[in-house]
PLY file of the C-alpha trace (Angstrom):
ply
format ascii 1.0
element vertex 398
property float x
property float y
property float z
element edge 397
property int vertex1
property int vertex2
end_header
0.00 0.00 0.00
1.37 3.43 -0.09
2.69 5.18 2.05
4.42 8.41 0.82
2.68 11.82 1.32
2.73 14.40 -1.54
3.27 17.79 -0.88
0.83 19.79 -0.64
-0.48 23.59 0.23
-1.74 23.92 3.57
-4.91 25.18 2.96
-5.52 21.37 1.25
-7.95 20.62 3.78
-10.15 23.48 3.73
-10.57 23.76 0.27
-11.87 19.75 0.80
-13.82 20.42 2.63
-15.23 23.35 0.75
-14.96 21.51 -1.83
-17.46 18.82 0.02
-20.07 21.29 0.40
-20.32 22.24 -3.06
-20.63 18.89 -3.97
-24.10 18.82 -2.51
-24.87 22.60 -1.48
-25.96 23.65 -5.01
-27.99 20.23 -5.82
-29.54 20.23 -2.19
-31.12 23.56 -2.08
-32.52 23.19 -5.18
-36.18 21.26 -3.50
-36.43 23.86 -0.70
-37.10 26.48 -4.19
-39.14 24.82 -5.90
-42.30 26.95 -4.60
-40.44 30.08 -5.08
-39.16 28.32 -8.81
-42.89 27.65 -9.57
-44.30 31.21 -8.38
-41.28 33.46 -10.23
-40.76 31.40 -13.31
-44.17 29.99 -13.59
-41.92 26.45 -13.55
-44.21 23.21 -14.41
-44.75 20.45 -11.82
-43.65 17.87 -14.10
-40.26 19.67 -14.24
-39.13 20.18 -10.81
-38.13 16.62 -10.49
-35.31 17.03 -13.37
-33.46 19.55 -10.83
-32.47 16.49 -8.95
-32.26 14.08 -11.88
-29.81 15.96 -14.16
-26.82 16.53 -11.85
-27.33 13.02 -10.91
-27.17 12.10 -14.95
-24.28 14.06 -15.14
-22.49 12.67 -12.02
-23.43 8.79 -14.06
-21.97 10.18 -17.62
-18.68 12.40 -16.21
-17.48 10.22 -13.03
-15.26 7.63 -15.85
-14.19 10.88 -18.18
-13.38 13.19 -14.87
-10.66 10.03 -13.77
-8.96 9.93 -16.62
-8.39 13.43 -16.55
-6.93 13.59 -13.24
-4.41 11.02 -14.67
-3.48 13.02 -17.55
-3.63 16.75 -16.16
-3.60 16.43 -12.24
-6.26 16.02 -9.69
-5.80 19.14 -8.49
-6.10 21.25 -11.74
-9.07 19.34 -12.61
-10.85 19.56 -9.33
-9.80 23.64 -9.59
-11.78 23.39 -13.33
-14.48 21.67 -12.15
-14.84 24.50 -9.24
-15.02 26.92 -12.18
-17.91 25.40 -14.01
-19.84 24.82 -11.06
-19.90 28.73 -10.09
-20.70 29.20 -13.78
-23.59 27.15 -13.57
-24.75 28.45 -10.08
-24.88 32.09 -10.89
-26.54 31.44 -14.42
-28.97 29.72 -12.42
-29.75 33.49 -11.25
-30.63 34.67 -13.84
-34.93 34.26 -13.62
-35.27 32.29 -17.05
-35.98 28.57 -16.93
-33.69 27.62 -19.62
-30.91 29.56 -17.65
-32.27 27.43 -14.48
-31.55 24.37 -16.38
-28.41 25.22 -18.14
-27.10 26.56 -15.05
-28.16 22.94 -13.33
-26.46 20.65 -15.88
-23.16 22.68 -15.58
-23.94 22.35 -11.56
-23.83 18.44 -11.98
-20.70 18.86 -14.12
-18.87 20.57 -11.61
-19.79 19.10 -8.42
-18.47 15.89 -9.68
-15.13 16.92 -9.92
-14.66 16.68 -6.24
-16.81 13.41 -5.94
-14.68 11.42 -8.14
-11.63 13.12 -7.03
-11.43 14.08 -3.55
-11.31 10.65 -2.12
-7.85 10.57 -4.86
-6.57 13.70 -3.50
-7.19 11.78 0.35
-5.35 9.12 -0.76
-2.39 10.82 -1.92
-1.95 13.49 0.65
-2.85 11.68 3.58
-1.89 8.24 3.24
-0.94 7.71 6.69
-4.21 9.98 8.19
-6.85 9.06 6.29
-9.35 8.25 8.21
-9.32 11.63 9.75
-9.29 13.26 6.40
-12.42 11.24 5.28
-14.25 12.26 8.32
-13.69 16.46 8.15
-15.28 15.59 3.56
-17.80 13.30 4.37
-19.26 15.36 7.29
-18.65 18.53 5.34
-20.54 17.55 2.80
-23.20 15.31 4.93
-24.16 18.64 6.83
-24.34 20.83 4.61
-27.03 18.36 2.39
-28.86 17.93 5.46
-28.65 21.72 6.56
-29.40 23.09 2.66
-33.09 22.24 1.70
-34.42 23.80 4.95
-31.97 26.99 4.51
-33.01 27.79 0.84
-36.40 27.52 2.05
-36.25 29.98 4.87
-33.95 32.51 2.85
-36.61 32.09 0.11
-39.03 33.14 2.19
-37.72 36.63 3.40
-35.46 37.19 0.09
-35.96 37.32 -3.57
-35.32 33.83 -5.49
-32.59 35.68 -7.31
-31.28 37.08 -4.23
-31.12 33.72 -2.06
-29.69 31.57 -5.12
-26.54 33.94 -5.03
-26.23 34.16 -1.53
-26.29 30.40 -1.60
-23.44 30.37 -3.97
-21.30 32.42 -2.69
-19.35 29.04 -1.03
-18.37 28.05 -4.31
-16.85 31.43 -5.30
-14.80 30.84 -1.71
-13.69 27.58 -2.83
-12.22 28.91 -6.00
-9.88 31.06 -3.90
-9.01 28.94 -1.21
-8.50 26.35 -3.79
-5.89 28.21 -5.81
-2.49 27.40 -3.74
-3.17 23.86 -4.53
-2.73 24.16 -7.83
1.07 24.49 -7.22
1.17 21.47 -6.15
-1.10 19.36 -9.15
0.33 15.34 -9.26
-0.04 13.48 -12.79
0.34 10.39 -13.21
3.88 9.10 -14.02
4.16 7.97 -17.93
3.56 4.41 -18.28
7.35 4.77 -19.65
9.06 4.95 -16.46
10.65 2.71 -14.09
8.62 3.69 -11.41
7.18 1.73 -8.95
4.04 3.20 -9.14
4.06 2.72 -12.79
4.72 -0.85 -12.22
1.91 -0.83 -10.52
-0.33 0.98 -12.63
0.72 -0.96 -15.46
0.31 -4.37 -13.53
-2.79 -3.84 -12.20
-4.41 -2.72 -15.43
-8.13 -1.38 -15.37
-10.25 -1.59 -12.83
-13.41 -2.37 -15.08
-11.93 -5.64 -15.68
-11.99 -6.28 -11.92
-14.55 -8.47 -10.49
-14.45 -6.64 -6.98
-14.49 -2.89 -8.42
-17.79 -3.89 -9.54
-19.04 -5.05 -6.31
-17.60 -1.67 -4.78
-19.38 -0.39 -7.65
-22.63 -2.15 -6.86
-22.20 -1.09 -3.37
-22.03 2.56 -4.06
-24.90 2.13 -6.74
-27.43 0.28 -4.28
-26.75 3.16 -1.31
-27.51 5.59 -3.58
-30.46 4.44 -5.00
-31.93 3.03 -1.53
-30.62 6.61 -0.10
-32.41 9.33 -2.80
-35.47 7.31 -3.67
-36.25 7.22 0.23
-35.45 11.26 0.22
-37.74 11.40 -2.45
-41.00 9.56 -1.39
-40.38 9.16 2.87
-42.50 12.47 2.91
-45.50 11.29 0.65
-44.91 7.54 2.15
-45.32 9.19 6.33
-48.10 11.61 4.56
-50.12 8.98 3.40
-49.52 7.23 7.14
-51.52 10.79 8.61
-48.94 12.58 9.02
-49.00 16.36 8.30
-46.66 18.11 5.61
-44.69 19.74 8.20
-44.11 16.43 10.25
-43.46 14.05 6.88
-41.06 17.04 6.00
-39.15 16.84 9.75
-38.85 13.45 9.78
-36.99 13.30 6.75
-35.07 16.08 8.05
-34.38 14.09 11.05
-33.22 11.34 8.97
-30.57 13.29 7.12
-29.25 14.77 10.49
-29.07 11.44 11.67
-26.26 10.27 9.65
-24.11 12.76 10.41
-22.20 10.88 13.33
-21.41 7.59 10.87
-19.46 10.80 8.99
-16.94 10.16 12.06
-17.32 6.84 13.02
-16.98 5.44 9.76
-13.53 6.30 8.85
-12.39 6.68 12.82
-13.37 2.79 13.08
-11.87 1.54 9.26
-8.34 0.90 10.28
-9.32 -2.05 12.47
-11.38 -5.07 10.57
-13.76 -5.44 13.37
-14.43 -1.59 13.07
-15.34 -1.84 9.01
-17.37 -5.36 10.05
-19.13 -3.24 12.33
-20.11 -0.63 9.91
-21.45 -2.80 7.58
-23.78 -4.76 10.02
-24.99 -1.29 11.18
-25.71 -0.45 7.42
-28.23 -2.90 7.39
-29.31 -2.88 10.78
-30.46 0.76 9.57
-31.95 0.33 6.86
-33.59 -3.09 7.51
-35.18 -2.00 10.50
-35.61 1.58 10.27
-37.65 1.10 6.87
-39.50 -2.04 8.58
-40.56 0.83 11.15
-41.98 2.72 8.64
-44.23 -0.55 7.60
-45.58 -0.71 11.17
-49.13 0.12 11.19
-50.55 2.50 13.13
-47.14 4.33 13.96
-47.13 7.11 15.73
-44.69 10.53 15.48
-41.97 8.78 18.17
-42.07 5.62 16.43
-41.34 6.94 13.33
-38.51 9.58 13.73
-37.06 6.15 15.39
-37.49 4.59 12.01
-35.88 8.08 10.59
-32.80 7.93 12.57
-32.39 4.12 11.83
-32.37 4.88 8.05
-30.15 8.22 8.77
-27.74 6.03 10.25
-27.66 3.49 7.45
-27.67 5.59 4.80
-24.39 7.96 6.41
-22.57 4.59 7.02
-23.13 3.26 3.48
-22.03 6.19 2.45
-19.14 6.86 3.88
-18.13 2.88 3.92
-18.25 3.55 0.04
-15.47 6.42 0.10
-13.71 4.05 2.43
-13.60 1.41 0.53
-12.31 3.72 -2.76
-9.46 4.12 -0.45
-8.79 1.28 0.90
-9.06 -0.85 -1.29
-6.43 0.56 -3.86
-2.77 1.25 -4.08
-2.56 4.73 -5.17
-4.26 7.82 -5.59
-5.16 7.35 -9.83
-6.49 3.94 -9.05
-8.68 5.20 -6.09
-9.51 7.78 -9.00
-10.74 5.10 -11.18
-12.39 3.18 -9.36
-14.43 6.45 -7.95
-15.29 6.95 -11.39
-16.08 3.66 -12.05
-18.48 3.38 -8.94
-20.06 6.70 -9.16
-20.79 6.64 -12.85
-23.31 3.06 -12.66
-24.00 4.53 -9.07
-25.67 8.00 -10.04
-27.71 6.74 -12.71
-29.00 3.72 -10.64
-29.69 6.92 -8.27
-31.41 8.88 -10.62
-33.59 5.97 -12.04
-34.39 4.95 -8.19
-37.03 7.94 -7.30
-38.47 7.48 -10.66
-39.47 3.65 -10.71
-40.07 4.29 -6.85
-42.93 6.69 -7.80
-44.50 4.68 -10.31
-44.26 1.52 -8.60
-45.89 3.55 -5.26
-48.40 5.22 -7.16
-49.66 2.12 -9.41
-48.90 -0.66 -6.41
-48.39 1.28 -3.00
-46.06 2.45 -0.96
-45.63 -1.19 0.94
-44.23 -3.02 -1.78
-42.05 -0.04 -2.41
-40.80 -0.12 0.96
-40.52 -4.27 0.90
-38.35 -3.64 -2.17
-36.26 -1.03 -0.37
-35.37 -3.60 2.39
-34.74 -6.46 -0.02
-31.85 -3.51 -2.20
-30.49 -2.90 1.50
-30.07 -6.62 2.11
-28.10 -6.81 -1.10
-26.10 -3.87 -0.02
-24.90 -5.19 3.42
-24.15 -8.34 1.36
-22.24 -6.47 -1.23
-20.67 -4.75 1.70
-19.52 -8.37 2.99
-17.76 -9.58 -0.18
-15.77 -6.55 -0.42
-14.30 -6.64 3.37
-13.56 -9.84 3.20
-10.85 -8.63 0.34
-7.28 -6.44 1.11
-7.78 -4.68 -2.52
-9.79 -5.10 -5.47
-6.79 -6.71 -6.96
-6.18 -9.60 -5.09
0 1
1 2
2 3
3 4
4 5
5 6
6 7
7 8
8 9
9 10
10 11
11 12
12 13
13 14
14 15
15 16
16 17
17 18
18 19
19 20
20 21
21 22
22 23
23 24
24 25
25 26
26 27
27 28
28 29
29 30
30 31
31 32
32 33
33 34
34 35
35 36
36 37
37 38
38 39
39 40
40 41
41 42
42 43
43 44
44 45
45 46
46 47
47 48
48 49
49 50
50 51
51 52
52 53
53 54
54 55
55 56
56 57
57 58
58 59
59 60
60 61
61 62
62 63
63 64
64 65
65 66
66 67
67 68
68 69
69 70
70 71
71 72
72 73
73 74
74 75
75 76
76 77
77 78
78 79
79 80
80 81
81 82
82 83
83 84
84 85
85 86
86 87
87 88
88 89
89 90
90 91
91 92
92 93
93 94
94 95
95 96
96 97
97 98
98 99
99 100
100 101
101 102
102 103
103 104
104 105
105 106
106 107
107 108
108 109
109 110
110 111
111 112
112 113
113 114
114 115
115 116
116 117
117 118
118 119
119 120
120 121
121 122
122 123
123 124
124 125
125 126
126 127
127 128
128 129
129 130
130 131
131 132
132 133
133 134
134 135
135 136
136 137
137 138
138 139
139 140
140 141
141 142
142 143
143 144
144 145
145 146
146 147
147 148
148 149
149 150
150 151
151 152
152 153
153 154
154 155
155 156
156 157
157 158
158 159
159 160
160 161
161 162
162 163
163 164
164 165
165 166
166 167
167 168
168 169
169 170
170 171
171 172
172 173
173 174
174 175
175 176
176 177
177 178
178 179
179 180
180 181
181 182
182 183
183 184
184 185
185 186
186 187
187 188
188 189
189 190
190 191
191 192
192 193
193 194
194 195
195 196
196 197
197 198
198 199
199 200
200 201
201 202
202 203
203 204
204 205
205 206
206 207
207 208
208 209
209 210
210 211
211 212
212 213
213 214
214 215
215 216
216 217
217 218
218 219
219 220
220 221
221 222
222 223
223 224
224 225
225 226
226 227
227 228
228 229
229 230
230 231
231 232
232 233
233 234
234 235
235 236
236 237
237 238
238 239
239 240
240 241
241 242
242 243
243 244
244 245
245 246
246 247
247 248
248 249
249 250
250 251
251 252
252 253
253 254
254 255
255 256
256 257
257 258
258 259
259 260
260 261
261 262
262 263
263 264
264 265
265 266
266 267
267 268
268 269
269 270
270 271
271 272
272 273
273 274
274 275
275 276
276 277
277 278
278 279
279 280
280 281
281 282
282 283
283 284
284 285
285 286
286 287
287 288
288 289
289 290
290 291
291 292
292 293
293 294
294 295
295 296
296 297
297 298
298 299
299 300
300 301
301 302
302 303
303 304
304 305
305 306
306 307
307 308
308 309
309 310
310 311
311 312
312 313
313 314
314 315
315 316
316 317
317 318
318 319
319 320
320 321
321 322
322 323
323 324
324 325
325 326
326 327
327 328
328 329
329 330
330 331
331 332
332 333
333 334
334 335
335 336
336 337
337 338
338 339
339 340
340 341
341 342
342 343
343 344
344 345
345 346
346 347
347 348
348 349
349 350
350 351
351 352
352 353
353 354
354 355
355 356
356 357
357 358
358 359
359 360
360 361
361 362
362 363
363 364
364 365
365 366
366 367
367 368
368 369
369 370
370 371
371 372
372 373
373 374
374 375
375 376
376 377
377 378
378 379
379 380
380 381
381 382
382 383
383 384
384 385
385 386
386 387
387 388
388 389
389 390
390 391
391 392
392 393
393 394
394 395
395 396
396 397
């Protein structure tokens, strides 16, 4: 495994973990608008959904091209590129047209996915003998500020102008463009396949990972959280609605659930560099999710019972994820390969994602919310399971 730190600038970690919240900031405060969207813009119904769906289209189609540009120009020069479209894309946003609000979005879900294949790359590189604290201050960057944004946009909205509260909202990324500039001087490439290098060696060796069996149950993995993870985002407030619960509650609840994975953000990572620790994690990944959505399938629940059942998927759902950025670095031997196979997973992993709330809608609308919810349980079985192959490996190459 490696072991030798780059150098790099020390404002690295900051602009991570800015670099973390713009990864979800601009994509999360997006469904706290969409009142504000429809009243300003006159914005149809039937296209509020596709602010969620296209950055997650975009994270599926640019996750493979985004890795092999780190290899050839640097991880850091891409990630600072990246930065650059996504505060082009936020501020077009501003301007009240709806094909500015969608052109603005796809160039959103361009750049935001330069730090979600990337990051974990830049983690491995720069803090190979530290990461676990390193994946803790980006996953729970990024986990609070998802959690924190739809409820913020909202109550901005509220007092502000739409214009007004989209470009307060992305001011962040204009921050992360500055703090992110020292880094630059500091931008690793991969070593030409022509050296002698060890790393080469390696590189060359190992070969790609979509010809490895285990990438693609890391793959599968990061696929399966996702798509358990938004589609139960999506429909939890309809699904507690149609229980009797109000609006307000159904909308809590969920909020309670995001909160409540914010602590796996830390434990995850703190708890990876011992096998019991990871074995741990992925027993409470389906713990969560197995029971918590079980808890929503109780009849007759009542408002304790079911932010129990909230906190029980919150928990699953922030070790699953962070498990998956674990295993990207873990289970490689240098930075380009944990890279690739972040490409790899996120690319089949975001368009599972952004398939999941759509087939979970139809299904719940034509069939009910039960068998929805008996399907969720039966993907998050298959997760923990996927979960189980992949610790029982050192890397995806043995």
């Amino acid at each position: 495994m490696m072991t030798e730190t780059h150098q790099h600038s020390r404002y690295l970690t900051l602009g991570m973990m800015l670099a973390a919240t713009n990864m979800r900031l601009p994509i999360t405060m997006m469904p706290g608008l969409i009142s504000s969207l429809k009243r300003t813009l006159g914005l149809p119904s039937s296209m509020a959904g596709l602010l969620t769906t296209i950055p997650l289209l975009t994270f599926a189609v640019m996750s493979p091209l985004i890795a092999r540009w780190g290899r050839r120009f640097g991880n850091e020069l891409i990630i600072y590129v990246m930065l650059v479209i996504l505060a082009l894309g936020s501020y077009l946003r501003v301007i009240p047209t709806i094909p500015a609000l969608f052109i603005g979005t796809l160039l959103v879900g361009i750049g935001a996915d330069g730090g979600n294949v990337l990051i974990p790359a830049i983690i491995k590189d720069n803090f190979p003998t530290n990461i676990p604290v390193a994946t803790s201050q980006y996953t729970l960057s990024m986990l609070l500020v998802g959690s924190l944004g739809t409820g913020l946009s909202g109550v901005l909205a509220a007092h502000w102008s739409l214009p007004l509260t989209m470009a307060v909202l992305s001011v962040i990324g204009l921050l992360n463009l500055v703090v992110w500039l020292p880094n630059l001087k500091y931008n690793h490439k991969a070593p030409a396949e022509v050296t002698n290098s060890s790393v080469s060696k390696t590189q060359s060796s190992h070969g790609s990972v979509w010809r490895r069996p285990l990438a693609w149950v890391v793959t599968a993995f990061f696929g399966l959280q996702a798509l358990v993870y938004y589609s139960l985002l999506t429909w939890l407030p309809t699904v507690f609605a149609a229980h009797g619960f109000s609006l307000i509650a159904a909308g809590n609840l969920v909020t309670i659930m995001q909160l409540s994975g914010l602590p796996m953000s830390y434990l995850v990572p703190a708890t990876s560099g011992k096998r019991a620790g990871v074995l741990t994690m992925i027993a409470s990944v389906g713990i969560g999710f197995i029971a918590g959505i079980g808890g929503v399938l109780l009849p007759g629940a009542n408002f304790a019972l079911a932010a129990v059942s909230a906190v029980l998927i919150g928990l699953g759902s922030g070790a699953a994820f962070s498990l998956a950025v674990v295993f990207f670095t873990q289970k490689t031997t240098n930075g380009f390969e944990t890279a690739d196979l972040s490409g790899m997973a996120q690319s089949a992993g975001y368009l599972l994602a952004a398939v999941g709330p759509v087939l979970f809608g139809w299904l719940g609308s034509q069939l009910g919310w039960s068998l929805v919810l008996w399907i969720a349980i039966m993907l998050s079985a298959a997760l923990t399971l996927a979960g189980g192959v992949i610790f029982r490996h050192r890397t995806i190459y043995d």
